[in-house]
N, C-alpha and C positions, 0 to 999 in steps of 0.2 A: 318441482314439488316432490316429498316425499311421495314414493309409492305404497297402495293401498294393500293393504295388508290383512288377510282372513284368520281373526284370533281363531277361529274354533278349530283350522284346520293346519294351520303354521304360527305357534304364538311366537312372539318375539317383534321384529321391528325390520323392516327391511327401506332401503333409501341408496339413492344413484345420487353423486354428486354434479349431475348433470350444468355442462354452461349453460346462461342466460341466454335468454332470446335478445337480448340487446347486444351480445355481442355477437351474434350472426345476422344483426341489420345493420351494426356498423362495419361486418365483412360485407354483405353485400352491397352497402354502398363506396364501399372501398375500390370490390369489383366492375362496381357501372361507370365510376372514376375511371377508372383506368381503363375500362374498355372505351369509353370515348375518346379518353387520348389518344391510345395505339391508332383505332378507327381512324382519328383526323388525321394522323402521319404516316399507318402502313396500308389501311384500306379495312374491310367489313373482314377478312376471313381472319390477320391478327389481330381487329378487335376481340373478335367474339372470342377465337381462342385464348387471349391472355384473362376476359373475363373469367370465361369456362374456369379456366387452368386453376385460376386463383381460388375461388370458390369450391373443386372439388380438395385443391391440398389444403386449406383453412378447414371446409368439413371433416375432414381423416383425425386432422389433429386436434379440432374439441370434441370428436368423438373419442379419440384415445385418455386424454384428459378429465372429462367430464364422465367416463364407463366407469370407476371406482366407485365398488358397493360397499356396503354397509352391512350386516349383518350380524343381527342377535340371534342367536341358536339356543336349544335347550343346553348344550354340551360345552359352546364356545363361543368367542366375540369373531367374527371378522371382519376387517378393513382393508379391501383388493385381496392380495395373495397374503396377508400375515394374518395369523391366528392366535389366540392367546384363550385357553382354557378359565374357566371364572375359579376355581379355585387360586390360582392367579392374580384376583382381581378384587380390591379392596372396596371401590369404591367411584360411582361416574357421578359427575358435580356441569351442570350446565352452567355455563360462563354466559355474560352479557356483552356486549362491545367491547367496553373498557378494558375489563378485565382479560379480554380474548386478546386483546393487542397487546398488552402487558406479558403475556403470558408466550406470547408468540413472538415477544421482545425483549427488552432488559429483561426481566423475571422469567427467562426461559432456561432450560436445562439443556445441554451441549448434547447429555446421552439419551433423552426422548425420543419418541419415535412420530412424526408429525404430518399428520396427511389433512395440510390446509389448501384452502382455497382461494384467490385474492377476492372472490365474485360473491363471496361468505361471510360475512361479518364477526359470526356467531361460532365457537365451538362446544364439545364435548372434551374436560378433562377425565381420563381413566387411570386412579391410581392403583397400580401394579406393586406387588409387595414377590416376590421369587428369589431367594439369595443365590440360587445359578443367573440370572438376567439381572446385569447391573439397570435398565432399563427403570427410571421411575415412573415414567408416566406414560400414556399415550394424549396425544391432542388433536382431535377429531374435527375437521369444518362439520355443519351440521345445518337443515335448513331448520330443523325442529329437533333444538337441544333439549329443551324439556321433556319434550317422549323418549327422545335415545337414550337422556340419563335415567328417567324412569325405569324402562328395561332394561337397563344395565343394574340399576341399582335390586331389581328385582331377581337377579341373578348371581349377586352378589354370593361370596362365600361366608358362611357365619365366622364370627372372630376367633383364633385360635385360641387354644391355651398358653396363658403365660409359659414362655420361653422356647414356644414351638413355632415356628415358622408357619403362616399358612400352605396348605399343600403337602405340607415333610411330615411324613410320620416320625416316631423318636424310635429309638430300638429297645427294648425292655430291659430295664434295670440302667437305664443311660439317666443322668440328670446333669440340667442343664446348669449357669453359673445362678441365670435369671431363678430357677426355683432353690438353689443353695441360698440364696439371698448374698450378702455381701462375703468375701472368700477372706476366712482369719489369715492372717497373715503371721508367718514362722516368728518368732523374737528372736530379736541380734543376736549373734553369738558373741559373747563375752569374751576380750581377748587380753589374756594377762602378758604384759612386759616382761622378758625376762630379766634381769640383772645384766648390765654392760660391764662385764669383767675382760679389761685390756693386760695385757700383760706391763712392766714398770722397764723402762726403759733407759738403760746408767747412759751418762753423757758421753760413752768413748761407744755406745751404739749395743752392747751387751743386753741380753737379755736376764733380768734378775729373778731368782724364783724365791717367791713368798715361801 
């Protein structure tokens, strides 16, 4: 479940992508599996240790997997170690099932940056607008998309001015094509033929002059 969060003293949204408890009852009975069989073939001490054994290396690794946080900052979004400033950031739209699999499927982009979950249903689309980061979007698992996109979207950056990038200031006295409106274009240059003047040529190969 997301975790609880103190508006008055950290606003924002904070959430661990934590594994299910169903997948560590079907580790554990993975491990009572096997430790009876070892049990019935090599004796009580490689039972127990191949239980053990199984059960601490399956804990390390949904804990490594499941540690990925979440984080809305007054300054910035983060998602584990990647950060992304909201100037940055257009725009977080919660997705439903459907859409989350679409999105996470045929309808997906090769350059996105995607930190899903199989044990998740549900995402957070965050579209990114940066002309340095080809990056379009981020696609977020989420147990509660509707609040994450809430505080995203409450952090959002207001809309640029026509022909400015969000984020990029312009340089003064610079205009863009976007505020010239459409760019006149030069008119052809006119090209006059000159006269094809060959010389006359007598049939023993002489050149005749007019």
């Amino acid at each position: 479940m997301p975790e609880a969060v103190d508006q008055r003293s950290h606003p924002g949204y904070t959430e661990r992508l934590w594994v299910p408890i169903g997948w560590w009852v079907l580790t554990a009975l993975f491990a009572i599996s096997l430790l009876v069989a070892v049990l019935f073939y090599l004796g009580p001490i490689w039972g127990f240790g191949s239980g053990l054994l199984v059960m601490v290396v399956m804990g390390l690794l949904f804990y490594r997997y499941g540690r990925e946080q979440i984080r809305v900052e007054s300054d910035r979004l983060w998602v584990g170690a990647a950060n992304i400033e909201w100037a940055y950031v257009t725009a977080g739209r919660a997705l439903d099932e459907a859409t989350t699999r679409r999105r996470r499927g045929p309808e997906s982009d090769a350059r996105a940056y995607l930190v899903l979950r199989p044990y998740l249903n549900r995402a957070v689309e965050v579209t990114l607008d940066d002309v340095d980061d080809p990056t379009p979007y981020w696609l977020i698992s989420s147990r509660a998309p509707e609040r994450l996109a809430a505080a995203i979207s409450a952090h959002c950056a207001a809309p640029a001015a026509p022909g400015n990038p969000p984020g990029r200031g312009v340089e003064s006295g610079a205009e863009s094509v976007a505020d010239r409106g459409t760019v006149p274009r030069r008119p052809p240059r006119k090209v006059v033929a000159e006269p094809d003047v060959r010389p006359e040529v007598s049939p023993t190969g002489d050149t005749l002059d007019s």
